[in-house]
C-alpha positions as CSV (number, residue, x, y, z in Angstrom):
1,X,-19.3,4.9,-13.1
2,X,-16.8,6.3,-10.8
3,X,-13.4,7.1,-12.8
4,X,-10.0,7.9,-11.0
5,X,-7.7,10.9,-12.3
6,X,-5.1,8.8,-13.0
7,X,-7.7,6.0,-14.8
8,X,-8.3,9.1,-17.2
9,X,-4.1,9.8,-17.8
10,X,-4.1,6.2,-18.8
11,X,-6.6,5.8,-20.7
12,X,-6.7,9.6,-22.7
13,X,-3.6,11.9,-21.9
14,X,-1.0,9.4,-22.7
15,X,-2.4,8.5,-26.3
16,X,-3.1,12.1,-26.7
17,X,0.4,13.1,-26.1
18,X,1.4,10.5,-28.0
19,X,-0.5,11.8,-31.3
20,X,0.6,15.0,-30.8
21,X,3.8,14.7,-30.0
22,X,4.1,12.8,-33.1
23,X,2.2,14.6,-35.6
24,X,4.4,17.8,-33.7
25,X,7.9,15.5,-34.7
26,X,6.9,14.8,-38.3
27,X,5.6,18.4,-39.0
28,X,8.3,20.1,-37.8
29,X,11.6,17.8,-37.9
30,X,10.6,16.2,-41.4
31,X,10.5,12.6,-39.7
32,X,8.6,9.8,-41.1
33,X,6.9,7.4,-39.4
34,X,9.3,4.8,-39.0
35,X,11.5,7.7,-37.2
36,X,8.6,8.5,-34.7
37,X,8.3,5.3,-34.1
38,X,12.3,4.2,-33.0
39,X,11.9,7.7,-30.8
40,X,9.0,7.1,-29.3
41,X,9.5,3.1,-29.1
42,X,6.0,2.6,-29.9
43,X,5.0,0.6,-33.4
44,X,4.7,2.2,-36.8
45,X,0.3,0.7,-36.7
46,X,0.8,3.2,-33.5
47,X,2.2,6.1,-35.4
48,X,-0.2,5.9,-38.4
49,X,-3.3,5.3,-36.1
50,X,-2.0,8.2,-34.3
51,X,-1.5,10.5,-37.4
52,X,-5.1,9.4,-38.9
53,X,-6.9,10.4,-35.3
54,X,-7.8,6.5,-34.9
55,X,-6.1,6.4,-31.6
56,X,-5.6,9.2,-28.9
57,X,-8.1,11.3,-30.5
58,X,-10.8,11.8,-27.3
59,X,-8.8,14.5,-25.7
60,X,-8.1,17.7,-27.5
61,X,-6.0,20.2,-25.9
62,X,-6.0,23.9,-25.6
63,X,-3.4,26.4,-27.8
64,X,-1.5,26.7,-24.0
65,X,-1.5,23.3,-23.6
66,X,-0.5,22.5,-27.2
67,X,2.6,24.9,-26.8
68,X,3.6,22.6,-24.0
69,X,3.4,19.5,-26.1
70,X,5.7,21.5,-28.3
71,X,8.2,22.1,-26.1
72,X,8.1,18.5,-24.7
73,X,8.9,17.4,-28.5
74,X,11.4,20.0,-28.8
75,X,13.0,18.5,-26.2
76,X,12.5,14.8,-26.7
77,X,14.3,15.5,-30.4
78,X,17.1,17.3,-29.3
79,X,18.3,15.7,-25.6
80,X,16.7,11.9,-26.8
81,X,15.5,11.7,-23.6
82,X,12.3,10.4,-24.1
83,X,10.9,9.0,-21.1
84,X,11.2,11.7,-18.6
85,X,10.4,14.7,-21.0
86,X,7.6,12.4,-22.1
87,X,7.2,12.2,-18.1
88,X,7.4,15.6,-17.2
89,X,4.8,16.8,-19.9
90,X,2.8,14.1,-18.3
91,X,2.9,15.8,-14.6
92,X,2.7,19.4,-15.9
93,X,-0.8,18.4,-17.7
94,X,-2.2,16.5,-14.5
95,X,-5.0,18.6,-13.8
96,X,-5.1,20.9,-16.8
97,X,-8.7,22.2,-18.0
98,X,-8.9,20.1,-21.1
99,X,-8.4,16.6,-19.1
100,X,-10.3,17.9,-16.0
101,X,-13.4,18.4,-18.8
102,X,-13.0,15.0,-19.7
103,X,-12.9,13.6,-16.0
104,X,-16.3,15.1,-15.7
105,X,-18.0,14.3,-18.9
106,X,-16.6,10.6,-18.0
107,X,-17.9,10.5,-14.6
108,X,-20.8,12.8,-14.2
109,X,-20.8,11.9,-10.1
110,X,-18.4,14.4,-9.7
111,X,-19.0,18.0,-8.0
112,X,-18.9,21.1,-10.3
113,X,-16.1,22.3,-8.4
114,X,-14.5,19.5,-8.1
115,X,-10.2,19.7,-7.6
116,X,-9.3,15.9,-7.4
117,X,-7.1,16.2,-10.7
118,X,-5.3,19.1,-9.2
């Protein structure tokens, strides 16, 4: 089944970035759930599915890309700017290795060298 790059954003990187920015906010600001849940504006069932790899869980990113993440979190916790960290973060893993291997093992019609995420 043919799958578009931004099908794969939807449907993986988003809850991805979600879980780890969230695990990322708890570990490291002493938040609890509740907490990630007003910052993010997504529910607490979101949170705790996120935290017990029951949602978002299909994509796992690189240590590079993880640092990333990081920083997006950093950021998101001390600006409260949520949306267009959460955005940036978003654009800046467009194309990155770990979702381009998931593009391919999703849709095995693409070429081995194939650039569309890029």
């Amino acid at each position: 089944m043919k799958t578009m790059p931004q099908e794969i954003e939807v449907w993986y990187l988003i809850p991805a970035l979600r879980k780890e920015i969230t695990k990322f906010i708890i570990k490291n600001f002493g938040k609890s759930q509740k907490d990630v849940s007003v910052i993010l504006g997504i529910s607490e069932g979101a949170v705790s599915q996120y935290l017990n790899s029951k949602r978002g869980s299909e994509l796992k990113f690189s240590k590079d890309e993880l640092e990333e993440i990081g920083k997006a979190a950093n950021k998101i916790i001390e600006e409260g700017e949520v949306d267009q960290n959460f955005y940036n973060l978003c654009v800046k893993l467009r194309g990155c290795q770990s979702l381009c291997a998931l593009h391919k093992k999703q849709d095995k019609d693409l070429p081995k060298n194939c650039d569309l995420c890029c």
